[in-house]
N, C-alpha and C positions, 0 to 999 in steps of 0.2 A: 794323645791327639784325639782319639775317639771320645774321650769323657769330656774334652773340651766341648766336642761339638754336642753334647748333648746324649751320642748313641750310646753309651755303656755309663752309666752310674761310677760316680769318682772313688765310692766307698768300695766297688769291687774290683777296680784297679789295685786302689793299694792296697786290697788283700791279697791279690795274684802276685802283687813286687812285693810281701814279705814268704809266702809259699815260697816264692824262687827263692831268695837267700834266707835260709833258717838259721843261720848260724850271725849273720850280721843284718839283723830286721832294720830296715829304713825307717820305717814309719811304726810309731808305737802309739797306743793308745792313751789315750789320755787322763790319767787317774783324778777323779773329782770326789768331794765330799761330797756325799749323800747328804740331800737337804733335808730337815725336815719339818718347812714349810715350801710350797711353791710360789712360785714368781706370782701366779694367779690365785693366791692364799689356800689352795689344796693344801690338808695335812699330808707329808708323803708318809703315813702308817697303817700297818698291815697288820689285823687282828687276825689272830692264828687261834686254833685250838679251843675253842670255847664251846664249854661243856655244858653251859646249863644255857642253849636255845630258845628254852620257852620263856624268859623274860622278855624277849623281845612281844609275845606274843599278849602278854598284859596290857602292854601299851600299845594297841592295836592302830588306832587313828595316828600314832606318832611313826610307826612301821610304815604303815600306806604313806605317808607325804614323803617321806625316806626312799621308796621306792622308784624307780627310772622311770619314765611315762610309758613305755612300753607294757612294761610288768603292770602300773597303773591302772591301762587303759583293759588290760586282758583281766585284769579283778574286777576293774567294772561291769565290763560285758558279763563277764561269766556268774556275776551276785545276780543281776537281775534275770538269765538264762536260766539259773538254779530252780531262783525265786518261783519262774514262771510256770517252770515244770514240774514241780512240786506239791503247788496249787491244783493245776490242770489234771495233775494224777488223784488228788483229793475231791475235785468234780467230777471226774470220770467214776472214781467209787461211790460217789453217793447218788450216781445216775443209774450204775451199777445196780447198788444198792436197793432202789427205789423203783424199779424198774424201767426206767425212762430209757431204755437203751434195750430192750425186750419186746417185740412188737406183740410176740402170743399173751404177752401181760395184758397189754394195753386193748386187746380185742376182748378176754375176760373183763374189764373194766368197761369196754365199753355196751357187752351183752347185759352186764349187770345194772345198769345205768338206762338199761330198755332202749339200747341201741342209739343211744344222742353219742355225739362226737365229742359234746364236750365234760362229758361224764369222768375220763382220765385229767388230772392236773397235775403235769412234770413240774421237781424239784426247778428248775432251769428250764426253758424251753428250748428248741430248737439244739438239743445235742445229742449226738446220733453215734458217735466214736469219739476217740481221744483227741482226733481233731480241731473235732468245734469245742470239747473241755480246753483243750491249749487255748483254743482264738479268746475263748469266753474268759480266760485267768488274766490273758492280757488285756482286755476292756475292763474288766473289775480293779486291777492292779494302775492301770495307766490312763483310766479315766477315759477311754478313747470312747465307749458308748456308741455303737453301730446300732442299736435298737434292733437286729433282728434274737438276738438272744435275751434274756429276762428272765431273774428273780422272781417265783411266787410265795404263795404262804404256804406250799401245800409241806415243806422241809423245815422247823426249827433249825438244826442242826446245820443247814445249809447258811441260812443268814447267819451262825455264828461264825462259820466259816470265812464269810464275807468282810465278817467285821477284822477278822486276825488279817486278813491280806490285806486289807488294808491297810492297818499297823504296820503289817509290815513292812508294805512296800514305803510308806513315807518313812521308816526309819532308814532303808536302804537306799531314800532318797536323802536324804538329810547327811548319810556320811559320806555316799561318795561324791555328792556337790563339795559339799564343806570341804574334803580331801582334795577335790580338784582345782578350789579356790586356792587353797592354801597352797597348792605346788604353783599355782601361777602368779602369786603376789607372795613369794618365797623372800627373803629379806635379800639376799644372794643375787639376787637379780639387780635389783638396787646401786649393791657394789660395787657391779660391773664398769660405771660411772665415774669411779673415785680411781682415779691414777696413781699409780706411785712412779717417782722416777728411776731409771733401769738401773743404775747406778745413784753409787752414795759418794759422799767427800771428804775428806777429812784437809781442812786448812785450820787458816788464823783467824778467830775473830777477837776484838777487845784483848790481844793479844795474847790470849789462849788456844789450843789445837781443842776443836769440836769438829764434832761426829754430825754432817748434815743431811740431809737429803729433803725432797721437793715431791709437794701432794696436792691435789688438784680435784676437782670436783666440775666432769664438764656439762650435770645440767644446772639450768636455772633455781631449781627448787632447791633449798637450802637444807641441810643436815642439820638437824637441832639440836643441842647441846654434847656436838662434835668434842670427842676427848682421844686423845693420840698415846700410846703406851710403847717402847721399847722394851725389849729383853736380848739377852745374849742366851744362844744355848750353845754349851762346848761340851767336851767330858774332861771330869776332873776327877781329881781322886782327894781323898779325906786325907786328916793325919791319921786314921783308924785303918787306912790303906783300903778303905769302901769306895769301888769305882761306878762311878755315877754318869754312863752315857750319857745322858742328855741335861745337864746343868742349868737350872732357869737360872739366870739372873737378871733380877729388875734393874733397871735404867734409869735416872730423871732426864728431864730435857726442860731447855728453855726453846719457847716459843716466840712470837714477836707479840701474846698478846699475856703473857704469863702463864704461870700452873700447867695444867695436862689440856683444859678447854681451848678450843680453837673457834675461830668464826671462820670459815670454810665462804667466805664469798669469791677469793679469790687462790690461785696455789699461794702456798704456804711456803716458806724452806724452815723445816721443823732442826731445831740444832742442840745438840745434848755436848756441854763442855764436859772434856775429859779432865775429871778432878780425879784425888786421892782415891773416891769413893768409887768412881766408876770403873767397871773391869776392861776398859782398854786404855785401863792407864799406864802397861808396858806391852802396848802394839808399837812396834816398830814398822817402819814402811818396808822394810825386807821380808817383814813376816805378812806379808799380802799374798800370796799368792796361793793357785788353787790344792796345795798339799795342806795347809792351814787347818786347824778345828778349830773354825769362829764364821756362826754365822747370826746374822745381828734380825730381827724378826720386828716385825713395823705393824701395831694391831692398829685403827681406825674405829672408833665405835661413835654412833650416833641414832637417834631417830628420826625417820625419813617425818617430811613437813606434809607431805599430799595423803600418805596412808596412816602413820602413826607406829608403825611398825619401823623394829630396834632392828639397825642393820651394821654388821661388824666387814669391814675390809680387811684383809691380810697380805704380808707381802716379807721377803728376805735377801738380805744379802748376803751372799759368799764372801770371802776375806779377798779371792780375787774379782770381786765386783766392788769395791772400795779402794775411790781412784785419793790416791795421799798427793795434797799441794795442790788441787784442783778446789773451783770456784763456779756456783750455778748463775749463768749469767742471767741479766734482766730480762724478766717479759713482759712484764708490766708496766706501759705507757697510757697517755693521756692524752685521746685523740677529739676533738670535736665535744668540748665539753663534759667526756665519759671517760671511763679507764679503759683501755681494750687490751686483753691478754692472747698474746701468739701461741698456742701451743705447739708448734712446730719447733719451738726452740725449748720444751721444756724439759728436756733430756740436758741441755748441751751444758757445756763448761767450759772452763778455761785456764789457763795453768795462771798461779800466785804464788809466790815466794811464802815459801815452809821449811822450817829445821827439818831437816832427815833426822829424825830422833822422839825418842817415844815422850810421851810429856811427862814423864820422872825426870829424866834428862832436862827438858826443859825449864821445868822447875828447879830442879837445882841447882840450875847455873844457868841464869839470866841472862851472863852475857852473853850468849849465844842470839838474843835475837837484835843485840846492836851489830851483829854480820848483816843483818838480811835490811834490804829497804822494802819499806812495807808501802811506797808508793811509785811502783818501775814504771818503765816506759816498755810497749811494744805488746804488755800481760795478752791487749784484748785488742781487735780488728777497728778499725775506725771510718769510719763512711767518711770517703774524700768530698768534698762540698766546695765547687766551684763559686766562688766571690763573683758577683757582678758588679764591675767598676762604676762609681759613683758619678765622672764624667768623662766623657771621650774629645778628642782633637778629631777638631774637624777639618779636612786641607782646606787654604784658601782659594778662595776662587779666581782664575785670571781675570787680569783688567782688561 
């Protein structure tokens, strides 16, 4: 009653109604195949134990865009904080250095000079502690130029100085823009766009069982030279008796515009007949469900129209997310001289007459589909449409 209304969480309920009975648990967990692609094309794989580290560190600029925006944003700050201090420790030594930071100097300097003021001439002026070196690395560095500090000639050694930080800094600015762009026009973002449907199907089409499902694209800018790829991955074992967890196996598919290319203007229902060649060609509909090793992996790849940049979609089915005898109804109508696509209905289906039997079966015995009618009545919902009569009776009028 309590989890009904909200106050206690349902999952710790029926932890407490199996604690109480251990010997006859009500509620059992539910065992699922581990995918290993996600719904939202994550790989679910977990690299362990890797010993040689520093390869990552070769590929330095492919590391940073890899990196989470957090971790990002704190390498940013902290390159050009390093940068700065670094610097400003380097003008502090050669003020150091030079005496520009020594006043009993600059009073020698200016006795000798027969007492004029401007007898002494600082590397830098106006820097007095490590203070104004920090303020001054950040004007020299980020161009900010406040004019009370200033470069003279009285230091070679200082103008070289000048020239390496600035090198520097525009190299420090060049990667981590570029780094920043590149996480923000990531191809991955693109994706996010491109739909696949929750479920797959398997019916009749030209009177063969194929493998369907429904892909979508909800902005307006087109994918360009859109190409769609299947694989199954199971484990299987060799005749060598080499067991091989994760089994690729390629797939074709026919599409409605032929080959693997698609034109992506509108969804699509992408369909792969199960022939001789394809490895669900002894799926039976009993073998759907979630104990199964089969899950069917849906790549998308294309180059986006607006940036030019190649963006890949991913997506998977579990054996029980493959609805058998089910059919992807229509969305695509013809309103007002355009096409207009509903995506509200682009999950949905509808049941159609299918052999319960795997397509070896099918094929081998034909007659099997002079059982089935392949045009029922009731398969799909029908909008009732009230006729409006052509003419009415009208009562006579008294005389």
């Amino acid at each position: 009653m309590l989890s009904r209304k909200g106050i206690i969480p349902e999952e710790y309920v029926l932890t407490r109604l199996a604690e109480d009975v251990p010997d006859h648990p009500r509620y059992r967990a539910r065992e699922r195949r581990a995918r290993f692609v996600g719904k939202n094309g994550a790989c679910n794989v977990a690299h362990k134990n890797i010993r040689e580290q520093g390869r990552f560190l070769q590929d330095v600029f492919t590391t940073l865009v890899d990196l989470k925006w957090p971790h990002t944003l704190l390498i940013f700050t902290m390159s050009f904080l390093c940068s700065w201090l670094l610097f400003a420790m380097i003008w502090w030594l050669i003020a150091f250095a030079h005496g520009d930071l020594d006043h009993n100097t600059q009073q020698q300097h200016h006795l000798q000079a027969g007492g004029d003021l401007a007898g002494f001439v600082p590397c830098v002026t106006e820097i007095h502690s490590f203070t104004s070196a920090f303020l001054f690395s950040i004007e020299v560095q980020v161009t900010i130029g406040f004019g009370g500090r200033m470069m003279t000639e009285e230091c070679p050694a200082a103008i070289l100085i000048l020239i390496i930080q600035n090198i520097v800094g525009l190299v420090i600015n060049a990667i981590m823009l570029g780094c920043i762009f590149m996480k923000t026009s990531q191809a991955h973002r693109r994706a996010e766009t491109l739909i696949f449907s929750k479920h797959a199907v398997i019916a009749l089409r030209q009177r063969r069982l194929c493998f369907m499902l429904r892909v979508g694209d909800l902005r307006k800018s087109m994918i360009i030279s859109a190409t769609i790829r299947m694989q199954v991955v199971k484990k299987t074992t060799s005749p060598e008796g080499e067991v091989v967890p994760l089994h690729q196996i390629e797939i074709q598919m026919e599409n409605p515009v032929g080959g693997n290319s698609i034109f992506l203007v509108s969804p699509l229902i992408i369909c792969h007949v199960i022939d001789k060649e394809s490895p669900l060609y002894d799926v039976a509909p009993a073998q759907l469900h979630h104990h199964e090793d089969l899950e069917v992996i849906v790549i998308l790849e294309g180059v986006v129209e607006t940036t030019g940049i190649t963006t890949q979609a991913r997506t998977s089915y579990l054996a029980d997310e493959i609805l058998w005898g089910q059919r992807f109804v229509p969305i695509v109508t013809e309103e007002d001289g355009q096409y207009s696509v509903d995506y509200s209905k682009f999950g949905n289906t509808m049941k159609v007459p299918t052999p319960q039997c795997t397509a070896r079966q099918l094929e081998e015995d034909r007659s099997i589909m002079d059982s089935i009618s392949l045009s029922p009545k009731g398969t799909s919902r029908k909008r009732s449409v009230r006729l409006k009569p052509k003419f009415s009776i009208a009562e006579e009028e008294p005389s």
